[in-house]
C-alpha positions in Angstrom: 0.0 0.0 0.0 1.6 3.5 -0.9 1.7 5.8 1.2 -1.0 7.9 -0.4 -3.0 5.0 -0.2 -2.6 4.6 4.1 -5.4 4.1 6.2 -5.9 7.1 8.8 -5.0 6.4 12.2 -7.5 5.5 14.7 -8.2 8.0 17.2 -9.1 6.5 20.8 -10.0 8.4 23.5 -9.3 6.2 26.9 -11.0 6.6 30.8 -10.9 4.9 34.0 -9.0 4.1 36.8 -8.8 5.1 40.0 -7.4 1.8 40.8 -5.5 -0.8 39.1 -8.6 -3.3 38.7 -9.6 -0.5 35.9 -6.3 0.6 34.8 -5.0 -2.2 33.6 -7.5 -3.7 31.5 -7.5 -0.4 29.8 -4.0 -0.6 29.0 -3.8 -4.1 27.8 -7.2 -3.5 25.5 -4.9 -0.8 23.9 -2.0 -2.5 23.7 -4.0 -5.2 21.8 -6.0 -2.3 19.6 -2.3 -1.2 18.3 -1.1 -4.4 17.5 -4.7 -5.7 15.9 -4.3 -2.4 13.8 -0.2 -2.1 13.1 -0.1 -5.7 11.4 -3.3 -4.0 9.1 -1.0 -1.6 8.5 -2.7 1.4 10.2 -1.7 3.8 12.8 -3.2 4.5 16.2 -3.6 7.6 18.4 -4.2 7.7 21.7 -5.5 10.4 24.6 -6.3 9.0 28.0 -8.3 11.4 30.3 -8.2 10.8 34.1 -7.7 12.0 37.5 -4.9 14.1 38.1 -2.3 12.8 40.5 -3.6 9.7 39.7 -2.5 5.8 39.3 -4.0 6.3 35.5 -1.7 9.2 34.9 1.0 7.4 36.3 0.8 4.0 33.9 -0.4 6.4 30.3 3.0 8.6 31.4 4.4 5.6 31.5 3.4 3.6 28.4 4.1 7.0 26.3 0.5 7.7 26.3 -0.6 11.2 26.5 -2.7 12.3 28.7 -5.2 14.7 30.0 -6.8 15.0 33.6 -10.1 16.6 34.3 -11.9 17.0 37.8 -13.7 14.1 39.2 -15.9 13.0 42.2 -16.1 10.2 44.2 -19.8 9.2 45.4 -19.0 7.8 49.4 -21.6 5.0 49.6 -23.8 4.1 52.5 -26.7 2.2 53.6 -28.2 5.2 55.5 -29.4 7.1 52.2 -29.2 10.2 54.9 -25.8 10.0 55.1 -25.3 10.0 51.7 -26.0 13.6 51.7 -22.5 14.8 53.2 -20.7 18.2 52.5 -17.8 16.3 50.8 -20.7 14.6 48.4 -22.1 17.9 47.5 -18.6 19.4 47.1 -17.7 16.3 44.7 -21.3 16.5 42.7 -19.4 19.9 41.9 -16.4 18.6 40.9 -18.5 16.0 38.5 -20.3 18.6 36.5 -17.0 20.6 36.2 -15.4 17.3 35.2 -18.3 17.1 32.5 -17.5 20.7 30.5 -13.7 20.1 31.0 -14.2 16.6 29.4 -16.3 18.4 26.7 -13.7 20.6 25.6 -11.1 17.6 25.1 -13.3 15.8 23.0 -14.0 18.6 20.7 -10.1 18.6 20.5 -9.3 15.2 20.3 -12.0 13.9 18.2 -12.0 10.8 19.1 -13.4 7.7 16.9 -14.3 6.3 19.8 -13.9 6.4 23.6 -13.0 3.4 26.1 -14.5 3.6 29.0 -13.0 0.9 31.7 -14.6 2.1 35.0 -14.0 4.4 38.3 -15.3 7.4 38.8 -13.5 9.5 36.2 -15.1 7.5 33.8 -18.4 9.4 34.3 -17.8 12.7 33.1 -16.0 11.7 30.3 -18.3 9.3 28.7 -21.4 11.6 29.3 -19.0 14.1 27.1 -18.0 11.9 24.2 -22.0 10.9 24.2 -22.8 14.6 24.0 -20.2 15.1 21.1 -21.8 12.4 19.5 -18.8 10.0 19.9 -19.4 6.2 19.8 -18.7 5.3 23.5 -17.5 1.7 24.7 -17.7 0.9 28.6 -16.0 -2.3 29.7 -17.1 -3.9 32.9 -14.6 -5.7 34.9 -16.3 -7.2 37.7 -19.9 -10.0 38.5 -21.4 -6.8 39.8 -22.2 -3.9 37.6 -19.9 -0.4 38.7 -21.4 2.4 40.2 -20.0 4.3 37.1 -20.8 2.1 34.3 -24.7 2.0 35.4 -24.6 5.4 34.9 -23.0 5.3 31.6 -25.2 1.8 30.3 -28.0 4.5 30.2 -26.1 6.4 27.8 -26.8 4.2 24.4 -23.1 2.8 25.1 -22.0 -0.3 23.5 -21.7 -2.4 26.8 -18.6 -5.0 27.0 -19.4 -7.2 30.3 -17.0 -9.9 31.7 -19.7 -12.4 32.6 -23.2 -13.8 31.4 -24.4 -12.9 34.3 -23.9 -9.3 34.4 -25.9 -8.8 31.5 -29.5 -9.1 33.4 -28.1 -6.2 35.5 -27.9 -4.1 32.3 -30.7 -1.3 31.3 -33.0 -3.4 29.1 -31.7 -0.9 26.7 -28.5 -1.5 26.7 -29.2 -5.6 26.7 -29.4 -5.7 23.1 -25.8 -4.4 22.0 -23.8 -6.0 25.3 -21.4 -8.3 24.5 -19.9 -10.6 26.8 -15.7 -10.1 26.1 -14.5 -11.4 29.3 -11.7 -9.2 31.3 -8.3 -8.4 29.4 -5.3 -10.1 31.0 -2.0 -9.3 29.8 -0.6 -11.8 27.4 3.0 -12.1 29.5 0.8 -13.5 32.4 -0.3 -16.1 30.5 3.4 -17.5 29.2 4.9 -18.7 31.9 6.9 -21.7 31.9 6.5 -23.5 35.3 10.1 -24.9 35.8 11.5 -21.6 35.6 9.8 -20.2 38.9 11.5 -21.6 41.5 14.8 -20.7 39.9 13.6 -17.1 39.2 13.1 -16.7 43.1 15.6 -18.2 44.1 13.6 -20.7 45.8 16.7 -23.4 46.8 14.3 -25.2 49.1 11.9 -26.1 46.6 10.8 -29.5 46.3 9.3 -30.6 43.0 7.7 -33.5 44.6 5.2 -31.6 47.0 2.5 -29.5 45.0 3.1 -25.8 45.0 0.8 -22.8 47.0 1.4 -19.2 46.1 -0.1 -16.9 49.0 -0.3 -13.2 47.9 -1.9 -10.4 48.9 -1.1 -7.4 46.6 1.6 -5.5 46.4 1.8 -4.4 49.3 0.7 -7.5 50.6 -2.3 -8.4 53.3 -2.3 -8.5 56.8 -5.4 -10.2 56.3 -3.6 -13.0 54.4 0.0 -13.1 56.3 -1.9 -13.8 59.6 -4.0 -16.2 58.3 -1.9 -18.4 56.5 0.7 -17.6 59.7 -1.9 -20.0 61.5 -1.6 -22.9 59.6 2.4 -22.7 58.5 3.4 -26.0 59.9 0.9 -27.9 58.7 0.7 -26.3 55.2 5.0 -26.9 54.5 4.5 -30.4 55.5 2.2 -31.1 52.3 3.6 -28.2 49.5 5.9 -25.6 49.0 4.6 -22.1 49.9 5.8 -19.4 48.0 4.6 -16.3 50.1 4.5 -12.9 48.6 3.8 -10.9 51.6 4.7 -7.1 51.3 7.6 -4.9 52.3 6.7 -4.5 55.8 5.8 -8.0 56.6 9.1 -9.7 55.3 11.2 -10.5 59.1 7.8 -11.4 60.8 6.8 -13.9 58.2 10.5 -15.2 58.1 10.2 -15.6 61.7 7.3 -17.6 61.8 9.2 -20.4 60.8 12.2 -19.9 63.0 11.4 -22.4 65.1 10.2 -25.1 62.6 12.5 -28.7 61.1 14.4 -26.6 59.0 13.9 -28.9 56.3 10.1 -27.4 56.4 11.2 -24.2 56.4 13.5 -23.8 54.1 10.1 -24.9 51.7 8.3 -21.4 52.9 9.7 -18.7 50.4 9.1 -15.4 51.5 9.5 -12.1 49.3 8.2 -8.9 49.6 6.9 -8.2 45.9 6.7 -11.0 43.1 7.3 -8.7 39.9 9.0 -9.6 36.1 8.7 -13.3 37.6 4.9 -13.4 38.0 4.5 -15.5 34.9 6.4 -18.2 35.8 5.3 -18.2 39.5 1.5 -18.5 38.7 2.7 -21.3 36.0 3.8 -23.0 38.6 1.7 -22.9 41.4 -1.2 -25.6 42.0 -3.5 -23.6 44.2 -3.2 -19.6 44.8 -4.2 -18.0 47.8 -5.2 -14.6 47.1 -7.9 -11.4 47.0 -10.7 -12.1 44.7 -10.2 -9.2 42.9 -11.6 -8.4 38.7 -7.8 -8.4 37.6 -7.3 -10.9 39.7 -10.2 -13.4 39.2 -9.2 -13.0 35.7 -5.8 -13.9 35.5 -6.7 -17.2 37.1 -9.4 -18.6 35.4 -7.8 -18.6 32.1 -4.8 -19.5 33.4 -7.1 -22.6 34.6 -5.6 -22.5 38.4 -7.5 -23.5 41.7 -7.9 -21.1 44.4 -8.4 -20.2 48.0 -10.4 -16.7 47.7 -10.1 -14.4 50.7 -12.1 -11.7 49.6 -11.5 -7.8 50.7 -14.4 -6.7 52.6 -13.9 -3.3 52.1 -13.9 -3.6 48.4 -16.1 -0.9 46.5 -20.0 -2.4 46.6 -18.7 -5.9 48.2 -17.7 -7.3 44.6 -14.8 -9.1 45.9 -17.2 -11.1 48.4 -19.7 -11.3 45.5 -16.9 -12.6 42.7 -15.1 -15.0 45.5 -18.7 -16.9 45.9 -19.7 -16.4 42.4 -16.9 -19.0 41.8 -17.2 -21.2 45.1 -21.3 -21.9 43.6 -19.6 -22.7 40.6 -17.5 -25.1 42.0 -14.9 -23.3 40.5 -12.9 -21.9 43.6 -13.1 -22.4 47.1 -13.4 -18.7 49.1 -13.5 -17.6 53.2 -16.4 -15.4 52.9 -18.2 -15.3 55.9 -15.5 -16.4 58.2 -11.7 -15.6 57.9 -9.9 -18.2 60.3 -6.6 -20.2 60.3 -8.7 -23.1 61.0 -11.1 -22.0 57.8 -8.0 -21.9 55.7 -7.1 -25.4 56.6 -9.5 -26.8 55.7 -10.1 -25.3 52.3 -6.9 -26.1 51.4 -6.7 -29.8 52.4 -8.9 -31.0 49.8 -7.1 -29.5 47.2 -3.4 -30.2 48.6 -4.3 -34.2 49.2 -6.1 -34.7 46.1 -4.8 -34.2 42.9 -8.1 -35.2 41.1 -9.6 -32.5 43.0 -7.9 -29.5 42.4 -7.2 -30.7 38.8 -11.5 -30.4 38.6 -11.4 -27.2 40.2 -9.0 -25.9 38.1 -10.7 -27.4 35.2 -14.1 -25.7 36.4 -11.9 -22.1 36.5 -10.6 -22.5 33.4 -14.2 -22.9 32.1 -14.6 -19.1 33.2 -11.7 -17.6 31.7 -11.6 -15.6 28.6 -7.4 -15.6 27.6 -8.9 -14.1 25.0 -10.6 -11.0 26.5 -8.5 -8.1 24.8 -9.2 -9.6 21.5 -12.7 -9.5 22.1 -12.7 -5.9 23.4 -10.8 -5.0 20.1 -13.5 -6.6 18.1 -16.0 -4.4 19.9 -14.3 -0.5 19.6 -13.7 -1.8 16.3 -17.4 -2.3 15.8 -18.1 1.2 17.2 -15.7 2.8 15.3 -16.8 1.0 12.0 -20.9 1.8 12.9 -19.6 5.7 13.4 -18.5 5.4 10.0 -21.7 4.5 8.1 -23.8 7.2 10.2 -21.4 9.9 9.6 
């Protein structure tokens, strides 16, 4: 094709964050977008629009992405409607309509072909904007549970993108027809690891291939949740696997120490680090059972990779979606998850089914694997593609 003859570049206006559960996804559906479009030989532009000071800012800076920030406002949630009607709520309504006209403005600059909306507050004013300009507007849902922010948005004549059958009764009946279930996007690095290469990449020298594997983590910053929990059962847990235990900075000496005292040919099976980073692949490759948060990123990075898990869902978590994913997988038989009781003893026995019998876990990780969508960014592609193409025959 000659130069003359070049497609255009795509123009994609991106929102959401807040945290990483919306961030990321974001960032791997573009990655994916660039490299569906560079091997059709056509360009792509890019603008993401978020908080300022934010973790958004933070990965488009990055990942070379430009980026714009416009006001925002959080929505504090409560049971009490009454108390819903706070001074910093009013103050960040404010913020939200000012977030709106800013948003506005960088459409009408941008001119996007179409916007990507992945979730968190932000995500409001700026999709109300590229609906108002007209814009084809594409909001990806993460989580079981639909986001506070996406309702609003499904109301909008968005082309929904939902990561489970099940979220699309919670849909506007409106917004049922276009929905399209995509799944959540994982990054593709996640899922090529190579198992034997974990324990070497930790420097794991107490490793036994023999005993099945457990990877505890909590983040990165790790849980206290977590540590304690899985403190409670230590001795009995590195007499059946190796535990490789990613824990946070601060917890490093005291989860050391809680095997001071143990045979120290069980202890030298408990690997401790602070933060599990470039090795993640090959540490999830070759674990048998994860203990972990039920998070969206994270619910989604394990059921394609097909892996059984011990959920111990954050409580605090935005609308109780990690509670509501954790047993969204437990009914499925899919996972097993503490959540209404978070115990040492509750641990245990979770775990011992899945540590004693191999046939087991292999069904419950068979049963994950059933849920996962490795394919999710490709589907989300598909779907801005769509929007962008359906733009084209109207304009």
């Amino acid at each position: 094709m000659s130069d003359a003859e070049a497609l255009p570049p795509m123009r994609l206006m991106v929102t959401g964050g807040g945290t990483g559960g919306h961030t990321y996804p974001a960032l791997t559906a573009v990655n994916a977008l660039r490299a569906r479009l560079e091997s059709q030989g056509r360009g792509l532009e890019v603008l993401w629009v978020g908080a300022e000071d934010s973790l958004e800012k933070r990965v488009a800076r990055s990942n070379g992405i430009p980026f714009r920030s416009v006001d925002t406002g959080k929505v504090r949630r409560s049971k009490n409607p009454l108390k819903m009607i706070s001074g910093e709520n009013i103050r960040d309504m404010g913020k939200a309509f000012r977030g709106v006209f800013q948003s506005r403005r960088v459409v009408a600059d941008f001119r996007p072909d179409v916007v990507l909306a992945t979730g968190g507050y932000v995500a409001v004013p700026v999709g109300l904007a590229a609906r108002m300009g007209g814009r084809p507007l594409v909001v990806h849902e993460q989580t079981v549970l639909l986001g506070l922010a996406n309702r609003v948005l499904a109301r909008t004549g968005a082309r929904m993108a939902v990561t489970s059958e099940s979220t699309l009764k919670l849909l506007p009946e409106s917004a049922r027809a276009q929905a399209v279930v995509t799944g959540n996007p994982v990054r593709p690095a996640v899922l090529e690891g190579q198992a034997e290469k974990g324990a070497a990449g930790l420097g794991f020298e107490g490793y036994d291939p023999d005993l099945p594997t457990v990877y505890v983590t909590g983040g990165a910053q790790g849980s206290v949740q977590i540590n304690d929990t899985v403190r409670g059962v230590l001795p009995w847990l590195l007499e059946r696997a190796n535990v490789v235990h990613q824990c946070g900075e601060a917890n490093v000496d005291d989860l050391r120490a809680a095997t001071r005292d143990l045979d120290p040919a069980l202890a030298a099976r408990h690997h401790v680090t602070a933060f599990v980073g470039a090795e993640l692949p090959d540490v999830l490759a070759m674990a048998d059972v994860v203990v972990s948060r039920s998070g969206a990123g994270t619910i989604a990075e394990l059921t394609a990779l097909g892996k059984a898990a011990v959920f111990i869902p954050l409580a605090s978590s935005a609308g109780d979606e990690q509670r509501h994913n954790a047993r969204h997988l437990q009914e499925a038989g899919a996972a097993l998850a503490l959540v209404d009781e978070v115990s040492p003893e509750r641990l245990r026995e979770n775990l011992d089914p899945l540590l004693t019998d191999a046939d087991h876990r292999a069904t419950v990780a068979e049963k994950a694997k059933e849920h996962g969508r490795p394919d999710a960014a490709d589907r989300l592609v598909d779907v801005v593609l769509s929007a962008e193409s359906g733009r084209a025959r109207v304009s």
